[in-house]
C-alpha positions in Angstrom: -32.3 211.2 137.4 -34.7 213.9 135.9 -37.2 215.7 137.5 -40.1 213.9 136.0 -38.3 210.2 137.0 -38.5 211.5 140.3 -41.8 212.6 140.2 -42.6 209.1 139.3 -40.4 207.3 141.6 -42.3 209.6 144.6 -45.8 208.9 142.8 -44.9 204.9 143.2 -43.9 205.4 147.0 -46.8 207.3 147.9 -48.7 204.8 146.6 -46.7 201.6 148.3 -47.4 203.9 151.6 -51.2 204.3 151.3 -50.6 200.4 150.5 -49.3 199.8 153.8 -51.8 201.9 155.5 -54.9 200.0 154.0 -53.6 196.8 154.7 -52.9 198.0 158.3 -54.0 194.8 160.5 -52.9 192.8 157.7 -49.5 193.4 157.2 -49.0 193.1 161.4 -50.6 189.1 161.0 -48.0 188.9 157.9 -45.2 190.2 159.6 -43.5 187.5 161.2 -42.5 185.9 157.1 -42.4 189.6 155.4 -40.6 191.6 157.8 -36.8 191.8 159.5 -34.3 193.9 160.4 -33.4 195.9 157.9 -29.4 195.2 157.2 -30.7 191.4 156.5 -33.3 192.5 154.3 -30.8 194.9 152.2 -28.0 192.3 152.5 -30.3 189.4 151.1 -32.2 191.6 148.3 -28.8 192.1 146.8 -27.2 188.8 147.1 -30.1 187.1 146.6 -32.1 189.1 143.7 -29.1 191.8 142.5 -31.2 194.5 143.8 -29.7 197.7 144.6 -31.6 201.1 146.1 -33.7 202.9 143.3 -35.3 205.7 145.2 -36.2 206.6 148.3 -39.1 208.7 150.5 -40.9 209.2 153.8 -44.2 207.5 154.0 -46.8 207.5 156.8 -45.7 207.6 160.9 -42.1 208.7 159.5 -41.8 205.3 157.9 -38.6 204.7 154.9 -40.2 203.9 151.8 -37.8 202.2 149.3 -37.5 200.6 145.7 -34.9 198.1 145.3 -34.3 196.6 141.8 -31.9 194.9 139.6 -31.1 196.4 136.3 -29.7 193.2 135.2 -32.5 190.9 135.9 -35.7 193.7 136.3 -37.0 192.2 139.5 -37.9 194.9 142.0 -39.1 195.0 146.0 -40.8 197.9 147.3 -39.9 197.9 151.1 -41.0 199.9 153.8 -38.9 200.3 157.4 -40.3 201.6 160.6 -38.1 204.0 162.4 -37.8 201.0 165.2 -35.6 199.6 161.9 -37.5 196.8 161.2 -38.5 196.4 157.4 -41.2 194.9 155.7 -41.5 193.5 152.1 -44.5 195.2 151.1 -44.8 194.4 147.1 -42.5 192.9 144.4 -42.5 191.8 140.6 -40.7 191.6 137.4 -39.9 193.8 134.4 -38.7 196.9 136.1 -37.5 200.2 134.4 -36.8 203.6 134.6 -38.8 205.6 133.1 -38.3 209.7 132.1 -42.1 210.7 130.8 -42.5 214.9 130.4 -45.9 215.8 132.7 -48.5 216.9 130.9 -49.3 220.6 129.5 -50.6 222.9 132.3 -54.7 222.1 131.6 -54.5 219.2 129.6 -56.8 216.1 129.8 -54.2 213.5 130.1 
């Protein structure tokens, strides 16, 4: 993976992370239908969806941040695991793909 992939894999974690932290009392109410321990969540994103680990980072409280997705199908699952193990489905969707993009020029507008 090149360096600006995973810049952008680490830009869509952060924001998955600050996600989670708006959401705060939110995503505790959802957690009983979003959330489980994490070997059933892994085991049923790839039988049930052909999603395999994309990338990978630390979010907020020393919480796992991951992107699952299938390159066959383009489905993806952002998922974020507490250090208790319990995981949590915090976003999903269709169309996924990897993406290589150069960063701008040092004092560019884009």
């Amino acid at each position: 993976m090149t360096k600006s992939a995973k810049f952008l894999h680490l830009a869509a974690l952060t924001a998955a992370a600050a996600i989670v932290i708006a959401l705060g009392g939110q995503a505790a109410a959802q957690s009983a239908r979003n959330c489980a321990p994490r070997d059933v969540v892994v085991e049923r994103l790839a039988t049930g969806y052909g999603e395999t680990r994309q990338s990978v980072g630390l979010g907020a409280n020393n919480a796992m941040v991951e992107v699952f997705a299938s390159e066959e199908t383009g489905s993806w699952t952002i998922l974020i695991t507490a250090p208790s193990g319990v995981s949590c489905l915090v976003a999903s969707g269709q169309s996924f793909e990897e993406v290589a993009e150069a960063l701008p020029a040092i004092g560019s507008d884009a």
